[in-house]
C-alpha positions in Angstrom: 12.3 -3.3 -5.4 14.0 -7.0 -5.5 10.9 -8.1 -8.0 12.1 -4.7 -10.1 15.5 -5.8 -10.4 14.8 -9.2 -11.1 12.8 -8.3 -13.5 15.1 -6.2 -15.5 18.5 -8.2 -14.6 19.0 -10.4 -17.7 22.4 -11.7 -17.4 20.8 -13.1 -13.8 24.0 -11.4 -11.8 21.7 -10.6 -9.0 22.5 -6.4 -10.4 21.4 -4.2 -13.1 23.7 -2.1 -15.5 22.9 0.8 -17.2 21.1 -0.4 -20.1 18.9 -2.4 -17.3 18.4 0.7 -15.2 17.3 2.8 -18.3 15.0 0.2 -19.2 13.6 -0.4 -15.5 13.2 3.6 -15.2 11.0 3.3 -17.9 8.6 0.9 -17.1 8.1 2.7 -13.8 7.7 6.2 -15.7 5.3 4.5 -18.3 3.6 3.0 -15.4 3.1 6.7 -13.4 1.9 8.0 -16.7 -0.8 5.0 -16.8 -1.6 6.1 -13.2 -2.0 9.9 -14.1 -4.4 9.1 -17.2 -6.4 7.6 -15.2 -6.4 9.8 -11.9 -9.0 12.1 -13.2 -9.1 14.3 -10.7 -5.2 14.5 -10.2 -5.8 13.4 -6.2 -2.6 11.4 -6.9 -5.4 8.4 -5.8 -7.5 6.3 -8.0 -10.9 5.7 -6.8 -13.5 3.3 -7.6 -14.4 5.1 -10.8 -11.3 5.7 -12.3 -10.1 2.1 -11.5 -13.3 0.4 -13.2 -12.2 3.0 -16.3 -8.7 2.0 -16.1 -9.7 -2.3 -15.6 -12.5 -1.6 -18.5 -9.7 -0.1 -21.2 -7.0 -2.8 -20.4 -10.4 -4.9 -21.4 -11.8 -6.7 -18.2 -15.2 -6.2 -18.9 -16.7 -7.8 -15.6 -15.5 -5.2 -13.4 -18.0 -4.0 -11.4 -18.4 -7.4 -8.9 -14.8 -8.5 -9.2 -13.3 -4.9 -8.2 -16.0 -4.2 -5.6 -14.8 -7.1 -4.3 -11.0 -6.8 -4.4 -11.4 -3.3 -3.1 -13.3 -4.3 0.2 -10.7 -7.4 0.1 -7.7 -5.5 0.5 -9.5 -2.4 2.6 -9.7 -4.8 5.1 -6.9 -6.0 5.2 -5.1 -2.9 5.5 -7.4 -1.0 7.9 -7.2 -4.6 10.7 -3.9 -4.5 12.4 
């Protein structure tokens, strides 16, 4: 949540004001709404599929390999204590 307010802080006073909340609250709702157009099945999880979809619209077109490879990347990194 640091990155967030960082991100949206622009007179750099280590808070946010309104104005900066309002437009923080909206970069996370667009951000859920990106999720949800793209969680086909409304799990609430993106799976392979639906995350090659979702890399191929934003226009990385060599997906397969790369995202195969991210995806076994950070599965094992989160399933090894």
């Amino acid at each position: 949540m640091i990155f967030a307010v960082g991100m949206f802080d622009r007179k750099q006073s280590g808070t946010i004001d309104l104005h900066e909340f309002q437009a923080l609250w909206k970069y996370v709702t667009d951000w859920q709404n990106c999720f949800r157009s793209f969680d086909r099945d409304n799990s609430g999880t993106i799976d392979r599929n639906e995350l090659k979809t979702a890399l191929t619209t934003f226009g990385n077109r060599a997906v397969s390999f790369s995202l195969c490879l991210s995806m076994s990347l950070y599965l094992s990194l989160c399933l090894c204590p």
